[in-house]
mmCIF file of the N, C-alpha and C atoms, coordinates in Angstrom:
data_MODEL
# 
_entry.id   MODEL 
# 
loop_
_atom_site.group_PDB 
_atom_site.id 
_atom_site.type_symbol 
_atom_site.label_atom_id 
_atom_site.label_alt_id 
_atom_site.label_comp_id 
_atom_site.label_asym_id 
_atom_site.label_entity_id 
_atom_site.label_seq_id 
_atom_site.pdbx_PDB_ins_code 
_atom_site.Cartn_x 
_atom_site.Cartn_y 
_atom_site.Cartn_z 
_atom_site.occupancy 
_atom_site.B_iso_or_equiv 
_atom_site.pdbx_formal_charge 
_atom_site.auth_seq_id 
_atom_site.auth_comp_id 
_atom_site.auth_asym_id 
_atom_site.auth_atom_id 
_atom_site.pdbx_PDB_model_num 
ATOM 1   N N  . UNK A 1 1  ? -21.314 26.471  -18.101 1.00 0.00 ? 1  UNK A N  1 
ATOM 2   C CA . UNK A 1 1  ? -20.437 26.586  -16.955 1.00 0.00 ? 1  UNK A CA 1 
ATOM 3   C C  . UNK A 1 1  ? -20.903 25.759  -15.749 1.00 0.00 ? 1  UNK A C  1 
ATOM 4   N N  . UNK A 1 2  ? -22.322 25.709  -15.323 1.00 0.00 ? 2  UNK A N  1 
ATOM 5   C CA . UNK A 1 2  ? -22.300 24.626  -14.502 1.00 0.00 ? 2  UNK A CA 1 
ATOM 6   C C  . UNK A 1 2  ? -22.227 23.211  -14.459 1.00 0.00 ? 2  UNK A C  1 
ATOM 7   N N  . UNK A 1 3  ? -22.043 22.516  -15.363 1.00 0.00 ? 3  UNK A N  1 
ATOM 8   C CA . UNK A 1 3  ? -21.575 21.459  -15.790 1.00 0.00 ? 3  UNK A CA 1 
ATOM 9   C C  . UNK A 1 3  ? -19.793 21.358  -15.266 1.00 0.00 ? 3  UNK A C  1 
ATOM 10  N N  . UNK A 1 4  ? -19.027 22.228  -15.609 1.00 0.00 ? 4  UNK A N  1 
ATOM 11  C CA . UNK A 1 4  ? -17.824 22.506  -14.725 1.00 0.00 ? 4  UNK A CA 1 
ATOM 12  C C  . UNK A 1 4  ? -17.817 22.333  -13.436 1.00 0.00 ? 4  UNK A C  1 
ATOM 13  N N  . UNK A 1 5  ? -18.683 23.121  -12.650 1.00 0.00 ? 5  UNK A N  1 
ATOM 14  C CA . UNK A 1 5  ? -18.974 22.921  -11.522 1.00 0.00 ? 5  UNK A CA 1 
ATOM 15  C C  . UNK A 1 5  ? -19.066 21.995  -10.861 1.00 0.00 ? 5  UNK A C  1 
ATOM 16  N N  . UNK A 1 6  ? -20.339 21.445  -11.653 1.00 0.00 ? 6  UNK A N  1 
ATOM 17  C CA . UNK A 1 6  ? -20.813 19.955  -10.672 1.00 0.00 ? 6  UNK A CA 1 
ATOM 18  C C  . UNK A 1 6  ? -19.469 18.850  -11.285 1.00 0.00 ? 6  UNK A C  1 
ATOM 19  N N  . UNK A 1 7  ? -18.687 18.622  -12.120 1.00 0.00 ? 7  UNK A N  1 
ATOM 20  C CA . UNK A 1 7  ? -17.768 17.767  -12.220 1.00 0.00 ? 7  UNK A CA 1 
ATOM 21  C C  . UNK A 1 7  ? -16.786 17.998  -11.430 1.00 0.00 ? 7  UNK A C  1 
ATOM 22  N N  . UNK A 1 8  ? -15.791 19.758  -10.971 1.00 0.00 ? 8  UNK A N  1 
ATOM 23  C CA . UNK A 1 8  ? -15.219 19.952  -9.910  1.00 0.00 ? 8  UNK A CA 1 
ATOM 24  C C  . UNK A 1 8  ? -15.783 19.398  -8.804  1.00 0.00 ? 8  UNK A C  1 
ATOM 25  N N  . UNK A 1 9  ? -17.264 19.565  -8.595  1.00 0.00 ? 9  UNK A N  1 
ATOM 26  C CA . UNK A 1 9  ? -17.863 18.920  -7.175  1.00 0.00 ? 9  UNK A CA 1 
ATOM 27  C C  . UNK A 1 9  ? -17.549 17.604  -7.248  1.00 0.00 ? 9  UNK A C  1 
ATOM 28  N N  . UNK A 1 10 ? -18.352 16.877  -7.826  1.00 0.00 ? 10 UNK A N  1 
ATOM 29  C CA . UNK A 1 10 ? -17.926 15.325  -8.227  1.00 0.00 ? 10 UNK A CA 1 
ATOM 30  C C  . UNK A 1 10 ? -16.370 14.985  -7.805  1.00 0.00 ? 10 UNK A C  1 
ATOM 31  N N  . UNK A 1 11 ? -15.586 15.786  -8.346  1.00 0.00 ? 11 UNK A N  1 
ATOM 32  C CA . UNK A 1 11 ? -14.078 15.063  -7.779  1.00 0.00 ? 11 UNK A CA 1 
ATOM 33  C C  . UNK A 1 11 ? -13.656 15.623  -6.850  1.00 0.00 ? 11 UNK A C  1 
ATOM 34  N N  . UNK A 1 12 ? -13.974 16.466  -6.166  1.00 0.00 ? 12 UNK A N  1 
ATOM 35  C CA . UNK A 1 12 ? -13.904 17.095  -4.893  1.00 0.00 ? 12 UNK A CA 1 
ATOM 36  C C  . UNK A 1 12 ? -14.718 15.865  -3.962  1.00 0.00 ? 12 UNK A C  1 
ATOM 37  N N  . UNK A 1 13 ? -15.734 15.698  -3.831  1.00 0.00 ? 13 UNK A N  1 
ATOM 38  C CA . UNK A 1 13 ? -16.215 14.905  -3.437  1.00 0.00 ? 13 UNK A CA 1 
ATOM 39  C C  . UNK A 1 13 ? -15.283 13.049  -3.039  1.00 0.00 ? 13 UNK A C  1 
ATOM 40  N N  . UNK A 1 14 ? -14.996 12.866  -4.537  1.00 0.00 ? 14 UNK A N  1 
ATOM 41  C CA . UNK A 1 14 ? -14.618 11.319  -4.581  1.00 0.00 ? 14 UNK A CA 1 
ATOM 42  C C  . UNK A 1 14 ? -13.281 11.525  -3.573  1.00 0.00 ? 14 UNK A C  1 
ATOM 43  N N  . UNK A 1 15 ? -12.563 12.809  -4.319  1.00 0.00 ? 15 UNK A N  1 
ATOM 44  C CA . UNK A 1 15 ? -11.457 13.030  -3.341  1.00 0.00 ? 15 UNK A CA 1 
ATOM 45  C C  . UNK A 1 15 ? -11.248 13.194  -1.470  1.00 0.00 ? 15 UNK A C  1 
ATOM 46  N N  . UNK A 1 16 ? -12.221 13.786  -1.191  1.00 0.00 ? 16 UNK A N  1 
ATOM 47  C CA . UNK A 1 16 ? -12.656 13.525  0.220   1.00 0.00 ? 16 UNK A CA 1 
ATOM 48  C C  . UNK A 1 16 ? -12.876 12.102  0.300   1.00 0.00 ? 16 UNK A C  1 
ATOM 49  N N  . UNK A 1 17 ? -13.493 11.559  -0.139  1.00 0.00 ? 17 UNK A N  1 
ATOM 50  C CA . UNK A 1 17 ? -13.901 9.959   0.278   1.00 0.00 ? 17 UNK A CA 1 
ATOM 51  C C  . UNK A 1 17 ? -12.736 9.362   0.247   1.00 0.00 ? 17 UNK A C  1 
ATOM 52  N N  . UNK A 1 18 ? -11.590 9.204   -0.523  1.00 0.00 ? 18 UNK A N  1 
ATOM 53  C CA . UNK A 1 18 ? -10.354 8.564   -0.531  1.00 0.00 ? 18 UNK A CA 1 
ATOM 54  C C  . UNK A 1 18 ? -9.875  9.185   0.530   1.00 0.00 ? 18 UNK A C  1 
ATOM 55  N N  . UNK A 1 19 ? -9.643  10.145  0.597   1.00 0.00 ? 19 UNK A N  1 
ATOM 56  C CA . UNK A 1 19 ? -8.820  11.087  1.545   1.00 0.00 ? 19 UNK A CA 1 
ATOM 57  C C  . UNK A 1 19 ? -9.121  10.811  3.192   1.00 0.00 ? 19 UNK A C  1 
ATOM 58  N N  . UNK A 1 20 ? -10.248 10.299  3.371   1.00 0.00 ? 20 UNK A N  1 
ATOM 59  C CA . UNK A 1 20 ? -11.428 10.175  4.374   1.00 0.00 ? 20 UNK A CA 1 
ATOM 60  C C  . UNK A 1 20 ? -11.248 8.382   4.693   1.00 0.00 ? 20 UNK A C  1 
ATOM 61  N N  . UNK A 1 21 ? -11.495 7.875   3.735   1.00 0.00 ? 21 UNK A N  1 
ATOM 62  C CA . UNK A 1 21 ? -10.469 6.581   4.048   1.00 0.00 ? 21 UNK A CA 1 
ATOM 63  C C  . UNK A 1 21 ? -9.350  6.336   4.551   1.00 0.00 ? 21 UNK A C  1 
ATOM 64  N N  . UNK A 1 22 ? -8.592  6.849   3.733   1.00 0.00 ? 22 UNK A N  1 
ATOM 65  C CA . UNK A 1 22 ? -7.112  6.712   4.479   1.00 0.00 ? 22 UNK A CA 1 
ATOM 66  C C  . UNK A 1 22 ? -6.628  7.188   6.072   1.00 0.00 ? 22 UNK A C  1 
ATOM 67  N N  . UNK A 1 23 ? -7.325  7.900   6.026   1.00 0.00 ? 23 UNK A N  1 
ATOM 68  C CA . UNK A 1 23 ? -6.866  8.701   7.557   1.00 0.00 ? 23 UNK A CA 1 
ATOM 69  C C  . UNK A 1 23 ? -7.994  7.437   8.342   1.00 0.00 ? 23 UNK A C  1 
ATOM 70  N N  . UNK A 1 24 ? -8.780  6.951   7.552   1.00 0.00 ? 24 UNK A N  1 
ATOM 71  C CA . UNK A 1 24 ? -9.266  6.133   8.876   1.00 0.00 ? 24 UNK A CA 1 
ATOM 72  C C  . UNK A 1 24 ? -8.398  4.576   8.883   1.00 0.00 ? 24 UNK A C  1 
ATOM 73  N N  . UNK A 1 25 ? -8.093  4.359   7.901   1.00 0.00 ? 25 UNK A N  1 
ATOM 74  C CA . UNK A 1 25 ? -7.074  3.225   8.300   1.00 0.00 ? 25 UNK A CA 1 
ATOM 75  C C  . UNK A 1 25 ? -6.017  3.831   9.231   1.00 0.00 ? 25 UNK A C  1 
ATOM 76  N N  . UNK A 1 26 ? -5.500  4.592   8.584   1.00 0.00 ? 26 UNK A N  1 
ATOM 77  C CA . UNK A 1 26 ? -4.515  4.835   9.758   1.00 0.00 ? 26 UNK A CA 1 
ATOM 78  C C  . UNK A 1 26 ? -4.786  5.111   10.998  1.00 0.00 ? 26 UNK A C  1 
ATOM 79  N N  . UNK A 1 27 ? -5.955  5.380   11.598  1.00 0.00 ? 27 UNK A N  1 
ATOM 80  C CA . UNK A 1 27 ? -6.345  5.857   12.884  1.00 0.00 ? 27 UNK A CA 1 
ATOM 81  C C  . UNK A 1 27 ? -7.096  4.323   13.908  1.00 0.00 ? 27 UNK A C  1 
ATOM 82  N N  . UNK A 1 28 ? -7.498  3.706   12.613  1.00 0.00 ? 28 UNK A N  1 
ATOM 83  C CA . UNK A 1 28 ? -8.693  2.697   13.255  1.00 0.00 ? 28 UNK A CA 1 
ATOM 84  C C  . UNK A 1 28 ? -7.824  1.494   13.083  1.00 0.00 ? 28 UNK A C  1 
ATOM 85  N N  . UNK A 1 29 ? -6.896  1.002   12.245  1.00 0.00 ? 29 UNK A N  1 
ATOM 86  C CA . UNK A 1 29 ? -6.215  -0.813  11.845  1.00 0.00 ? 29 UNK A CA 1 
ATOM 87  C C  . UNK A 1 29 ? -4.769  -0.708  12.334  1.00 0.00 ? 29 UNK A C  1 
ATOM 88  N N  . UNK A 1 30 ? -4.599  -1.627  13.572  1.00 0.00 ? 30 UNK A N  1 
ATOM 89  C CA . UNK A 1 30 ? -3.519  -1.997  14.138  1.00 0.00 ? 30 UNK A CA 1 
ATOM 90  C C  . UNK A 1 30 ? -2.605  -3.209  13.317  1.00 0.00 ? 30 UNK A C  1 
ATOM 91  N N  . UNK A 1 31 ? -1.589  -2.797  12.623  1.00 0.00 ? 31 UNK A N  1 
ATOM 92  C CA . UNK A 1 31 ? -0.962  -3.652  12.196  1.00 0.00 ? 31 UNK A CA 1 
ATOM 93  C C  . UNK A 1 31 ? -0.261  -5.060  13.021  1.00 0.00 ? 31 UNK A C  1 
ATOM 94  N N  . UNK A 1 32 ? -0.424  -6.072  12.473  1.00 0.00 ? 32 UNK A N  1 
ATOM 95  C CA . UNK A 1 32 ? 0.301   -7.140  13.742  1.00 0.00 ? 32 UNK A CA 1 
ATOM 96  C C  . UNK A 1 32 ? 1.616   -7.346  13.228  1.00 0.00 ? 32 UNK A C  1 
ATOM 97  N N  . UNK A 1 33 ? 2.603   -7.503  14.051  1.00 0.00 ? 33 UNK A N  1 
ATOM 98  C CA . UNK A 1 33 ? 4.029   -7.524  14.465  1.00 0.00 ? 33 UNK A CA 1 
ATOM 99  C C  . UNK A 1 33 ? 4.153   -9.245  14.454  1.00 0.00 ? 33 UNK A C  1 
ATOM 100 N N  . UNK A 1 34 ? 5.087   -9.808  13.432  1.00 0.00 ? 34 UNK A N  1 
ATOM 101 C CA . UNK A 1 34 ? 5.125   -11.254 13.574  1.00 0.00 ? 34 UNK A CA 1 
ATOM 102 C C  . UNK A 1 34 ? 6.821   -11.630 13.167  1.00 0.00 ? 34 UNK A C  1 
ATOM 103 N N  . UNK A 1 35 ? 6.995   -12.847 13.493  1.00 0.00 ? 35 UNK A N  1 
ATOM 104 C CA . UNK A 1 35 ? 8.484   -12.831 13.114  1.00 0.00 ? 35 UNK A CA 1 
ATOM 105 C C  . UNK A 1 35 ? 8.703   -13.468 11.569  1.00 0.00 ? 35 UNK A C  1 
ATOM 106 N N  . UNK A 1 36 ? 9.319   -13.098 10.768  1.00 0.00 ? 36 UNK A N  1 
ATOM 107 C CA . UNK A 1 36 ? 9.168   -13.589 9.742   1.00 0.00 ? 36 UNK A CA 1 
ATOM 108 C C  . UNK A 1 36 ? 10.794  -14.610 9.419   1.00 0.00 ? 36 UNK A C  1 
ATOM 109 N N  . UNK A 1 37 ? 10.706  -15.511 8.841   1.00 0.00 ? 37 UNK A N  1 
ATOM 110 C CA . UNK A 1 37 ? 11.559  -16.512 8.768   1.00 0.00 ? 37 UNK A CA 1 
ATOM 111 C C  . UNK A 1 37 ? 11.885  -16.805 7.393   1.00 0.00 ? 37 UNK A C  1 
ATOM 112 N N  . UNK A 1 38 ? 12.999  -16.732 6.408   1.00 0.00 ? 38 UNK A N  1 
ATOM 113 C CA . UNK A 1 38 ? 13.044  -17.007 5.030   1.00 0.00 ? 38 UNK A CA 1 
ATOM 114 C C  . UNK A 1 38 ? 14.393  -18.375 4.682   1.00 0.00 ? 38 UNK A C  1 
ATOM 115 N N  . UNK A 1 39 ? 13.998  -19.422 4.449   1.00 0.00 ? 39 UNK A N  1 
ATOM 116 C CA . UNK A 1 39 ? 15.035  -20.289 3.887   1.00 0.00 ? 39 UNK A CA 1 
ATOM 117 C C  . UNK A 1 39 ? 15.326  -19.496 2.715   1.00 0.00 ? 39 UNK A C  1 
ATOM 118 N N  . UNK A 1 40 ? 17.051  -20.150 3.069   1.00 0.00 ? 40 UNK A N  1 
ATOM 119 C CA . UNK A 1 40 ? 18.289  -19.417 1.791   1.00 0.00 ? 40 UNK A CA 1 
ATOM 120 C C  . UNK A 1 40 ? 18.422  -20.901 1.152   1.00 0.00 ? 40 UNK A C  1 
ATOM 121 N N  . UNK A 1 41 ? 18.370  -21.592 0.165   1.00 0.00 ? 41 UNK A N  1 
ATOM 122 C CA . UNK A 1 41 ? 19.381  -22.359 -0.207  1.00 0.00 ? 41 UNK A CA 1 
ATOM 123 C C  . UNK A 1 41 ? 20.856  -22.494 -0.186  1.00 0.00 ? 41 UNK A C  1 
ATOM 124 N N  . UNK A 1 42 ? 21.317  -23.534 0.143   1.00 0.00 ? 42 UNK A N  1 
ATOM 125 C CA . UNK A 1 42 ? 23.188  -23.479 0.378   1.00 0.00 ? 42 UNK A CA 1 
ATOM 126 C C  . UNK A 1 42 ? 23.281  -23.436 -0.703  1.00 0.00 ? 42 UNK A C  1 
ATOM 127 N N  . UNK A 1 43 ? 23.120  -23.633 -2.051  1.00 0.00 ? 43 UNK A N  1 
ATOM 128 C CA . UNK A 1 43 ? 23.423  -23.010 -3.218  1.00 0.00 ? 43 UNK A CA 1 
ATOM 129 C C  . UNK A 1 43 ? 24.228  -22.253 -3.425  1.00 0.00 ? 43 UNK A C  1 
ATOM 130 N N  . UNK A 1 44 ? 23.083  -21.357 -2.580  1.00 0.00 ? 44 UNK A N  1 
ATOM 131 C CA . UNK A 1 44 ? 23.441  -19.919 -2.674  1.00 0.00 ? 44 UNK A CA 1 
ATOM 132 C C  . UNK A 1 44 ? 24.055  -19.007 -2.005  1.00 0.00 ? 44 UNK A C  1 
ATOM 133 N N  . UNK A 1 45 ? 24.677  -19.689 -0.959  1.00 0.00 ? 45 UNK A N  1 
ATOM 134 C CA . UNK A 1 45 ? 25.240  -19.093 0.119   1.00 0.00 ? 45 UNK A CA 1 
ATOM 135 C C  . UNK A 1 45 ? 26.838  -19.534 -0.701  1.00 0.00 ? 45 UNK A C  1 
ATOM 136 N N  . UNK A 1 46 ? 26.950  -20.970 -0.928  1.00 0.00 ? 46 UNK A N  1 
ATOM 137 C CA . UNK A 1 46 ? 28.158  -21.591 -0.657  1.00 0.00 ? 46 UNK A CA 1 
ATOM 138 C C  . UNK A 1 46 ? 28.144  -21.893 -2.755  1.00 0.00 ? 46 UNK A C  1 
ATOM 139 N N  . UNK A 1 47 ? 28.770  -21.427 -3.517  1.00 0.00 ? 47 UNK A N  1 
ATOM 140 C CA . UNK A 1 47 ? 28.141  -22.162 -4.825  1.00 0.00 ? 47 UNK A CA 1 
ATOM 141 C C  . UNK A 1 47 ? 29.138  -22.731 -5.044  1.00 0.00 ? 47 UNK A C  1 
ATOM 142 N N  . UNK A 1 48 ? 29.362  -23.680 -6.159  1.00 0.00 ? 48 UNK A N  1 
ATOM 143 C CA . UNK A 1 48 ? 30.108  -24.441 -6.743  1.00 0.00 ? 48 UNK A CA 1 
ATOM 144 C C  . UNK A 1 48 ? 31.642  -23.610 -7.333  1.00 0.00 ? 48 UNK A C  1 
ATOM 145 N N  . UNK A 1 49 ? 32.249  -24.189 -7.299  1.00 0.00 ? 49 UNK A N  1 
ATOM 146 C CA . UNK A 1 49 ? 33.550  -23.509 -7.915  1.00 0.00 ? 49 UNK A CA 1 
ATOM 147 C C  . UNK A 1 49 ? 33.390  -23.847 -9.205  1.00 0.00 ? 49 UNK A C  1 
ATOM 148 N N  . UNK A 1 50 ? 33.603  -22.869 -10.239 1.00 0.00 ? 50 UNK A N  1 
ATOM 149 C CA . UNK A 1 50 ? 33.539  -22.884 -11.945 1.00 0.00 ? 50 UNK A CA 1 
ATOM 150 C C  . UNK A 1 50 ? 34.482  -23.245 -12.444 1.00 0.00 ? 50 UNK A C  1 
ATOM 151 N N  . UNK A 1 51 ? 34.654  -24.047 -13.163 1.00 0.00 ? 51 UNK A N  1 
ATOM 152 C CA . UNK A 1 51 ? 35.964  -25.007 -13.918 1.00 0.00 ? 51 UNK A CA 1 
ATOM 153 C C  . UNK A 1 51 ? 36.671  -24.125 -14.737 1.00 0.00 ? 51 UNK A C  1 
# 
């Protein structure tokens, strides 16, 4: 039975550490705001008429 244990601990553990990460990205990394720009091809806007 303690072999159970210490593997519940073990992922209890790893799980805090992920868990413990995340909340620090979100608290500590400012995302940057940029304008983003995408060419369309006229292709594809305007296409050929099909015979």
């Amino acid at each position: 039975m303690p072999t159970l244990f210490r593997f519940l601990f073990i992922l209890t553990a790893i799980a805090g550490v992920i868990y413990g990460s995340m909340v620090a990205l979100v608290l500590l990394v400012e995302p940057r705001e940029r304008e983003v720009s995408v060419r369309v091809p006229s292709e594809r806007l305007n296409p050929a008429p099909k015979k």
